[in-house]
RODO-2510 file (C-alpha; in nm, 4 decimals, decimal comma):
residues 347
     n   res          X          Y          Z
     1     x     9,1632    -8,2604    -9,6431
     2     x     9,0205    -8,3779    -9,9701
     3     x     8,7076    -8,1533   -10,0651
     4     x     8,4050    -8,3237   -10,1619
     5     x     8,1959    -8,2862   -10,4456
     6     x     8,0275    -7,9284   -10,6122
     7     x     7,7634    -7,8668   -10,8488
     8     x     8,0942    -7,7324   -11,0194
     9     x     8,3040    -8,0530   -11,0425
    10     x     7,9410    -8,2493   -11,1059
    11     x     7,8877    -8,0024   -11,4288
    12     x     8,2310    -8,0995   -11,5652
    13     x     8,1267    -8,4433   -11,4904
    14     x     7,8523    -8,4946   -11,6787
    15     x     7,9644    -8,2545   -11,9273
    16     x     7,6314    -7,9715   -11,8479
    17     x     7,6348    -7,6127   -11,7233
    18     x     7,6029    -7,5082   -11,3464
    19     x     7,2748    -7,4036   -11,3916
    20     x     7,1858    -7,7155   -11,5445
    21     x     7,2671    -7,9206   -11,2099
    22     x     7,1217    -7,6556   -10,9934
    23     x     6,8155    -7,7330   -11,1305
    24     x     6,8211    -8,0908   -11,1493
    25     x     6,9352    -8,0615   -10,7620
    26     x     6,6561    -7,8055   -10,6635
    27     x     6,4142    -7,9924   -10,8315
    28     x     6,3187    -7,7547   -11,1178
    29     x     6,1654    -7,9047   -11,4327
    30     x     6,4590    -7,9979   -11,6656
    31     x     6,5016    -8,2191   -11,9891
    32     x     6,4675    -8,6083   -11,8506
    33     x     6,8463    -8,6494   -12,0656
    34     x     6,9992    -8,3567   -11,8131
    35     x     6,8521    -8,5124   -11,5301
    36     x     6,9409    -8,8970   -11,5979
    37     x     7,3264    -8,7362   -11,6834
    38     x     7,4200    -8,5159   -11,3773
    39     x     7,2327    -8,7700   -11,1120
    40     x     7,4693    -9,0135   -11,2537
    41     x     7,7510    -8,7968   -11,1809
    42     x     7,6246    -8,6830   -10,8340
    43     x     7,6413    -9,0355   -10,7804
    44     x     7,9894    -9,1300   -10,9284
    45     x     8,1020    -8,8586   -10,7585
    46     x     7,9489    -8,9374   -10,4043
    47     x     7,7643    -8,5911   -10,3674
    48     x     7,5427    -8,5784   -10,0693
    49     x     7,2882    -8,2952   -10,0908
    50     x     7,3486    -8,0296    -9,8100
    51     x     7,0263    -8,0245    -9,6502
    52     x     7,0657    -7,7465    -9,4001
    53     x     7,1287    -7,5065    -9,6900
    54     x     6,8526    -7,6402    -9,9136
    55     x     6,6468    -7,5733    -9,6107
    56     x     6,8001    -7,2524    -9,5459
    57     x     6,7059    -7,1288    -9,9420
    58     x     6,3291    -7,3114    -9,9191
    59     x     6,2320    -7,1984    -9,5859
    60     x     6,1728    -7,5506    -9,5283
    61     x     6,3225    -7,8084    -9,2522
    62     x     6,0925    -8,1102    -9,3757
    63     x     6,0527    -8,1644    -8,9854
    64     x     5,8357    -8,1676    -8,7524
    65     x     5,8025    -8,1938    -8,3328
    66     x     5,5733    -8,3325    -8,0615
    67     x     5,6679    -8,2070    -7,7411
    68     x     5,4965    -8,4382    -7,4460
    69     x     5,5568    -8,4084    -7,1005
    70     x     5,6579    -8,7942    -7,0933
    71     x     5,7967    -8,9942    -7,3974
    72     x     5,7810    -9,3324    -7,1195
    73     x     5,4186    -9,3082    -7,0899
    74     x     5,2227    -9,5331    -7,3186
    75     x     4,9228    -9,2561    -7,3844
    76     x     5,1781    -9,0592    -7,5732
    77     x     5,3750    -9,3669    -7,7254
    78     x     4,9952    -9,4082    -7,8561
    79     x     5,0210    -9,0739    -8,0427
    80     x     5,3384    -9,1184    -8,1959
    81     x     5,1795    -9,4424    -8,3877
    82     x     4,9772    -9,2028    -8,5037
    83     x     5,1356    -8,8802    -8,5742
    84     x     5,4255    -9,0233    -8,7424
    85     x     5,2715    -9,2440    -9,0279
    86     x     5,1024    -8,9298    -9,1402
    87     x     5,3947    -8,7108    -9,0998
    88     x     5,6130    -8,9390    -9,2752
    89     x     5,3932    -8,9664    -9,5839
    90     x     5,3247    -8,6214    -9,6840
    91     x     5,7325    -8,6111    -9,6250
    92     x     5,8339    -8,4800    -9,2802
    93     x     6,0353    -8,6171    -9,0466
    94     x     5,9023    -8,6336    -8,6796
    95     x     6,1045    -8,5142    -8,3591
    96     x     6,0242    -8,5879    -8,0159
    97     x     6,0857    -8,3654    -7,7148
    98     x     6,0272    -8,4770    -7,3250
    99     x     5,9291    -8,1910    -7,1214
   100     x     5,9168    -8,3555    -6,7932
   101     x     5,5886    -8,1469    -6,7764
   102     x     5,8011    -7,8634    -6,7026
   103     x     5,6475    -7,5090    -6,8176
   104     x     5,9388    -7,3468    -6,9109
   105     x     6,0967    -7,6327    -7,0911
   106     x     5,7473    -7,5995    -7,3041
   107     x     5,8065    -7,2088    -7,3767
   108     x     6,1258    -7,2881    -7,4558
   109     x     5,9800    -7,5049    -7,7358
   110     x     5,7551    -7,2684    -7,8486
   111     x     5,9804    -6,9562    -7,8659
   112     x     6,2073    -7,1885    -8,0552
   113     x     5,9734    -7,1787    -8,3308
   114     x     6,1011    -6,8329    -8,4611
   115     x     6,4081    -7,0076    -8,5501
   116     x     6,2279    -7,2365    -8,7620
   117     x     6,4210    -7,5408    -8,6745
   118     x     6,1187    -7,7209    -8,7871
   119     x     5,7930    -7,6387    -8,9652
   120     x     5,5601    -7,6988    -8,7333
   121     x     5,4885    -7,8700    -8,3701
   122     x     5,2267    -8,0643    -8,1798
   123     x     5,2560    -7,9852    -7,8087
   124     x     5,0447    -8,0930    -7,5142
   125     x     5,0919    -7,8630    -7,2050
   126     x     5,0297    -8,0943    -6,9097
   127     x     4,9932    -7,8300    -6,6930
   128     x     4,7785    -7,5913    -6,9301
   129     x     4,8273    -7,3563    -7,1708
   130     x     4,9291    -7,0330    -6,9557
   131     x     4,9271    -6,6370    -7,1239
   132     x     5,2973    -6,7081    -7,2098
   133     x     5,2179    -7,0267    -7,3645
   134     x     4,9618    -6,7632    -7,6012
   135     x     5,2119    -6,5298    -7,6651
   136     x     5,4907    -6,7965    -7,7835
   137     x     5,2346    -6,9204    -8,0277
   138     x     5,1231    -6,5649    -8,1779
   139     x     5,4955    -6,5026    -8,2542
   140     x     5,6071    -6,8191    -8,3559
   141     x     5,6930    -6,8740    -8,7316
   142     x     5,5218    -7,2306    -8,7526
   143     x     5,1516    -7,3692    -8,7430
   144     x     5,0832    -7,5386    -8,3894
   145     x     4,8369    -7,7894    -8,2706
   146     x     4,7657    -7,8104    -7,8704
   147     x     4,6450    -8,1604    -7,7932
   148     x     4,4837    -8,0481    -7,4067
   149     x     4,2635    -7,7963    -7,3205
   150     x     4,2587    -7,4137    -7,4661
   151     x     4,1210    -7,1154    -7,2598
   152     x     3,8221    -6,9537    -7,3816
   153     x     3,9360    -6,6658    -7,4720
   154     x     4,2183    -6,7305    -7,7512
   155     x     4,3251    -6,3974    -7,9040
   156     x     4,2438    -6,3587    -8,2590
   157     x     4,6810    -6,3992    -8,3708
   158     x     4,6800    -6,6884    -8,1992
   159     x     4,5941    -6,9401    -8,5220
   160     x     4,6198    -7,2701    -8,3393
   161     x     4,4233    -7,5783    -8,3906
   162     x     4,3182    -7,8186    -8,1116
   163     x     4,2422    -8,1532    -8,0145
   164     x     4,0995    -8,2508    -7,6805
   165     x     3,8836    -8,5065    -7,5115
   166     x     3,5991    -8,4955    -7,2386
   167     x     3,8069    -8,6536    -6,8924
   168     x     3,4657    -8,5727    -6,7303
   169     x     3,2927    -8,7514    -6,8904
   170     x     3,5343    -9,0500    -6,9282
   171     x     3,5199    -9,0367    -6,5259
   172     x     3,1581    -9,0530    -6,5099
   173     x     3,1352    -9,3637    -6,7673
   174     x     3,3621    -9,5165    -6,5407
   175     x     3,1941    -9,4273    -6,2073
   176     x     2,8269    -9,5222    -6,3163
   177     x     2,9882    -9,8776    -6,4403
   178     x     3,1295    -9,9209    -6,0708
   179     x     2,7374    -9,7637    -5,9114
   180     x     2,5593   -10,0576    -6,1134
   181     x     2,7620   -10,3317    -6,0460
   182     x     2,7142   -10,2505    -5,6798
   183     x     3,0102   -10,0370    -5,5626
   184     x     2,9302    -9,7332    -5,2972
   185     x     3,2599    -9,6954    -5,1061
   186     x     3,4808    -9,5676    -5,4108
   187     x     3,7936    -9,4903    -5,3385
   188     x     3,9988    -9,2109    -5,6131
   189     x     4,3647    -9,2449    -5,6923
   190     x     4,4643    -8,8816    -5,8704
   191     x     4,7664    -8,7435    -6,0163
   192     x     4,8816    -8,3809    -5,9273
   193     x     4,6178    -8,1620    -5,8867
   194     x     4,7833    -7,8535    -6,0790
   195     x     4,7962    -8,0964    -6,3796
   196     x     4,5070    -8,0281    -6,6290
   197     x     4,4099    -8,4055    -6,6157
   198     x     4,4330    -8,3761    -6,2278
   199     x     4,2187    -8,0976    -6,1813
   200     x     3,9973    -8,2539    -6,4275
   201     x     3,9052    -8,5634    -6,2963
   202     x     3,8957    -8,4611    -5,9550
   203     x     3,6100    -8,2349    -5,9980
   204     x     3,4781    -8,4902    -6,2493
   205     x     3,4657    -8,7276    -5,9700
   206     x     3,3153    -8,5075    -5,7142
   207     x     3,0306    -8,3954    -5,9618
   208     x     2,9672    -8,7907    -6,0344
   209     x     2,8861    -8,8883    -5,7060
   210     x     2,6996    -8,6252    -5,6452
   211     x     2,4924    -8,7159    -5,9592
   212     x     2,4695    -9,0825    -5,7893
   213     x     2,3813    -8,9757    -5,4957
   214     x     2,7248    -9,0753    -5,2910
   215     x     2,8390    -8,8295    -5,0074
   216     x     3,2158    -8,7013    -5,1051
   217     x     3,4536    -8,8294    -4,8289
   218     x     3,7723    -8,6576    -4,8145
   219     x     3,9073    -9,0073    -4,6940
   220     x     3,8738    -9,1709    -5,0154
   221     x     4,0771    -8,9394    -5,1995
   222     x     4,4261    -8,9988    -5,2583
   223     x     4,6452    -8,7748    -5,4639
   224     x     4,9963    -8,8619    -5,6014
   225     x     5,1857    -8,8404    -5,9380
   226     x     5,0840    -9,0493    -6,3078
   227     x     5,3167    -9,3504    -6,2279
   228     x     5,2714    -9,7005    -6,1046
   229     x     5,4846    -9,6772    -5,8066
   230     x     5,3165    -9,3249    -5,6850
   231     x     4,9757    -9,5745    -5,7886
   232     x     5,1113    -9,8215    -5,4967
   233     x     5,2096    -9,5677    -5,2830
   234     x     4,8367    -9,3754    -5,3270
   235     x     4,6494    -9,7109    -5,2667
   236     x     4,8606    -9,8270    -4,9597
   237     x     4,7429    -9,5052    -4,7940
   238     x     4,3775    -9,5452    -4,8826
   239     x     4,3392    -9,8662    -4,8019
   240     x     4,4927    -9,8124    -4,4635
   241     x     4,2663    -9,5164    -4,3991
   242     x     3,9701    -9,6932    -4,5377
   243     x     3,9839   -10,0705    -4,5198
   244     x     3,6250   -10,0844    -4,6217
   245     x     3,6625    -9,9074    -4,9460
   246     x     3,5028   -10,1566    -5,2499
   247     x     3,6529    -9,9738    -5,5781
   248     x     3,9301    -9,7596    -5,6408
   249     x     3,9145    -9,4956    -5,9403
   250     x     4,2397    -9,4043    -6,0739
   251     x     4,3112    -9,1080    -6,2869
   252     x     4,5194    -9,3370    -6,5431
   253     x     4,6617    -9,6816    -6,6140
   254     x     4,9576    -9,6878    -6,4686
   255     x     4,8255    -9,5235    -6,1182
   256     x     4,5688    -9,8793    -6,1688
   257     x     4,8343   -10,0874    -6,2507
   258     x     4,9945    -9,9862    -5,8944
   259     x     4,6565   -10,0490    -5,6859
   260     x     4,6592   -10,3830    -5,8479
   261     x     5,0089   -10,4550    -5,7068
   262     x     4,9339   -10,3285    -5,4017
   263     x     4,5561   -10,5758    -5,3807
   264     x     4,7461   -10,8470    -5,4832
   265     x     5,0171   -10,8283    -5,1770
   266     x     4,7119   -10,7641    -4,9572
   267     x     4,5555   -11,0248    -5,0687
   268     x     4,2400   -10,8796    -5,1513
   269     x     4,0747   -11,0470    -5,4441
   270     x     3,9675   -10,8048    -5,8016
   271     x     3,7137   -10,7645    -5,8472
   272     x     3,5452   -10,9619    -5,5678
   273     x     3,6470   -10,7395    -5,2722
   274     x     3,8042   -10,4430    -5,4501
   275     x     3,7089   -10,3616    -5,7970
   276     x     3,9465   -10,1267    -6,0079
   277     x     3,9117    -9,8862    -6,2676
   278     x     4,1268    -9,7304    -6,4972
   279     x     4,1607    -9,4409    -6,7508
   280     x     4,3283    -9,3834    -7,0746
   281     x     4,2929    -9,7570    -7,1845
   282     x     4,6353    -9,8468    -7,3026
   283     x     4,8005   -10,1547    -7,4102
   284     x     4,8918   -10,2066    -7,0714
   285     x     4,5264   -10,2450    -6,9702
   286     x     4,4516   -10,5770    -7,1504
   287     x     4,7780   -10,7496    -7,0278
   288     x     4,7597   -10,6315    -6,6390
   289     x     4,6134   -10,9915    -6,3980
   290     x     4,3566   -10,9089    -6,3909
   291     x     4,2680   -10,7360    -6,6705
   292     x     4,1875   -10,3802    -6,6125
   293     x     3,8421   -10,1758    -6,7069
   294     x     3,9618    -9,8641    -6,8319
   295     x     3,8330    -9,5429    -7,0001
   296     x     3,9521    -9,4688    -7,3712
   297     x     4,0568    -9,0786    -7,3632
   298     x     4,0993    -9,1580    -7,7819
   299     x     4,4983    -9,1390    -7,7820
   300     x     4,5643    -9,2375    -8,1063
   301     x     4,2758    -9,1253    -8,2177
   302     x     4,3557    -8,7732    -8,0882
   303     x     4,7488    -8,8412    -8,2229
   304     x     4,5980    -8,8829    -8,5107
   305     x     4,3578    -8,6013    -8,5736
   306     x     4,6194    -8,3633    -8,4727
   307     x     4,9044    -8,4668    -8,7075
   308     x     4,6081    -8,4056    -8,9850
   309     x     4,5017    -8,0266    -8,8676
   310     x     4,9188    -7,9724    -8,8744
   311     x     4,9528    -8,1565    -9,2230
   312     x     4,6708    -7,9335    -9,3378
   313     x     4,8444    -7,6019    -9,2568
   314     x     5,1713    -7,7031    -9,3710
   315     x     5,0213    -7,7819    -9,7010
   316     x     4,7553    -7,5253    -9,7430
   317     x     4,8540    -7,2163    -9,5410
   318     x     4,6795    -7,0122    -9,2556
   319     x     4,2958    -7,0460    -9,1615
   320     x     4,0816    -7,0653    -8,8759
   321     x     4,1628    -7,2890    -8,6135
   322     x     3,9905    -7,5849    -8,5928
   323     x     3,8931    -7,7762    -8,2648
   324     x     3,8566    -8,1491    -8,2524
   325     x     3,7174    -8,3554    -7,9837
   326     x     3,7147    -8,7073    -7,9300
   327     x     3,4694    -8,9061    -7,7077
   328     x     3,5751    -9,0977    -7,3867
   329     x     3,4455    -9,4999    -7,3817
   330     x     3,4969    -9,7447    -7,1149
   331     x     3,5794   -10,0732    -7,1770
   332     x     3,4780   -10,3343    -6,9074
   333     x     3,7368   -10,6284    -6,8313
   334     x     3,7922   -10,8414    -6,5680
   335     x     3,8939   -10,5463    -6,3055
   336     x     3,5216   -10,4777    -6,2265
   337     x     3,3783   -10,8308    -6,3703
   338     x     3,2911   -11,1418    -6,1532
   339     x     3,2890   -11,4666    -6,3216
   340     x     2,9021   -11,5538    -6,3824
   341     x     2,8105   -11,2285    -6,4019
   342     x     2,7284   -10,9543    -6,6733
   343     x     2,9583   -10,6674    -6,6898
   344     x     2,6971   -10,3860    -6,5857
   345     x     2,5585   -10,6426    -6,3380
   346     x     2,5287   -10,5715    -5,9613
   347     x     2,7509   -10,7994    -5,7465
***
């Protein structure tokens, strides 16, 4: 087997010393004559730079992950828009990791930082950020940003930045929207309860109707899993065990997208005998029939924000961590809108 090319054979090449392509190949300031000479050779020669040693001698990978519990879902498709761009211009190259949501595939992630098989990660826990999740990130080698809730009391080691949003609040934008258009029988459609998001906007819902004055009925609360068929699934029960129900709040788009389905084979018309709500307000929201009101949790905006507080550390070194949070909005469409009437209307 032929060997391929060495700074050695590259040196006779372009007739320079060793060191003098070491340096050109690290990088190192060296006369622009040296440089134009043994790049011209690397190239005649077909030398491909061995990056895993380079990285090995730097302490550098150039890479970076984002471990999500989902890479299907479009809320985190939303932050990858976002996170690479930024990424990729200081440089780095972004890899993705699924953890199905799965705790232990997340520690797994984060112990893997000691082995610096990149140089730094964004993660976002879906079910929380647990003691072990604390202790992978005081003894990993690599700046971290948690995009999800942190507890209170972060040890002092643990130098992570974070980026979160207010799902309370989203739910209560979207709950006083359904109030003042008329709505008193709202139904909610949740994911798993011992999700952060879950937990979330359950008691989120339970502390808006009290706020409106609504009674909390056991009956209108369905709880599933953050996909459209689970979304079916969840309204076929409600609206068997409350026929009378005139909204449905669902914990994302996709659990909306699946009570639409489900209204449409039922016949029922949206908004004029159910309306629907939705949170996270993806892409998906302004193409659904009809088009969905949803809350904005900020996904690229929060995709965003944390591939800057990662940039920043890479580049400039340890600090204090930062926290970042981004406002909830709802956007009104024609899921809760009648033709002929104003969006915050009554019906």
């Amino acid at each position: 087997m032929t060997e391929g090319p060495t700074i050695t054979t590259i040196a006779q090449r372009a007739g320079v010393s060793i060191a003098s392509v070491s340096r050109v190949l690290n990088g190192l300031p060296t006369r622009e004559d040296t440089v134009r000479r043994v790049m011209r050779a690397a190239d005649e020669l077909g030398y491909v730079p061995n990056s895993v040693a380079r990285s090995l001698r730097n302490r550098r990978t150039d890479q970076v992950a984002f471990a999500m519990a989902d890479i299907g879902n479009p809320v985190y498709v939303a932050m990858v828009r976002e996170i690479q761009p930024v990424l990729k211009e200081a440089g780095y190259r972004l890899l993705i990791h699924s953890t199905d949501g799965d705790a232990e595939d997340e520690l797994g992630v984060l112990r893997g930082l000691r082995e610096r098989y990149v140089d730094g990660l964004i993660i976002s826990p879906l079910r929380g950020v647990t003691e072990e999740h604390i202790e992978a990130i005081v003894a990993a080698r690599a700046p971290v940003v948690v995009i999800g809730s942190l507890p209170e009391d972060m040890p002092e080691g643990a130098l992570v930045d974070n980026v979160r949003t207010d799902s309370r609040t989203g739910v209560r934008l979207a709950l006083d929207h359904l109030h003042a258009i008329g709505r008193r029988r709202i139904g909610f459609l949740n994911g798993p309860l011992d999700t952060v998001p879950g937990a979330a906007r359950a008691a989120a819902y339970r502390e808006a109707l009290e706020a409106l004055g609504l009674p909390y009925d056991e009956d209108l609360v369905e709880v599933g899993d953050f996909y459209r068929e689970s979304g079916a699934h969840a309204a076929r029960a409600l609206l068997s065990r409350v026929p009378g129900v005139d909204a449905l709040m669902c914990a994302n788009d996709l659990i909306a997208l699946g009570a639409l389905d489900v209204l449409r084979e039922q016949g029922r018309d949206v908004p004029g005998d159910v309306a629907v709500v939705g949170m996270d307000d993806t892409e998906l929201a302004s193409v659904a029939w009809p088009t969905l009101t949803s809350v904005s949790l900020g996904s690229a905006e929060r995709g965003r924000a944390a591939a800057g507080l990662l940039l920043d550390r890479l580049q400039n070194g340890p600090r204090e961590p930062r926290v970042v949070v981004v406002r909830p909005s709802l956007t009104i469409r024609g899921s809760t809108t009648l033709p002929g009437t104003s969006p915050g209307g009554a019906r």
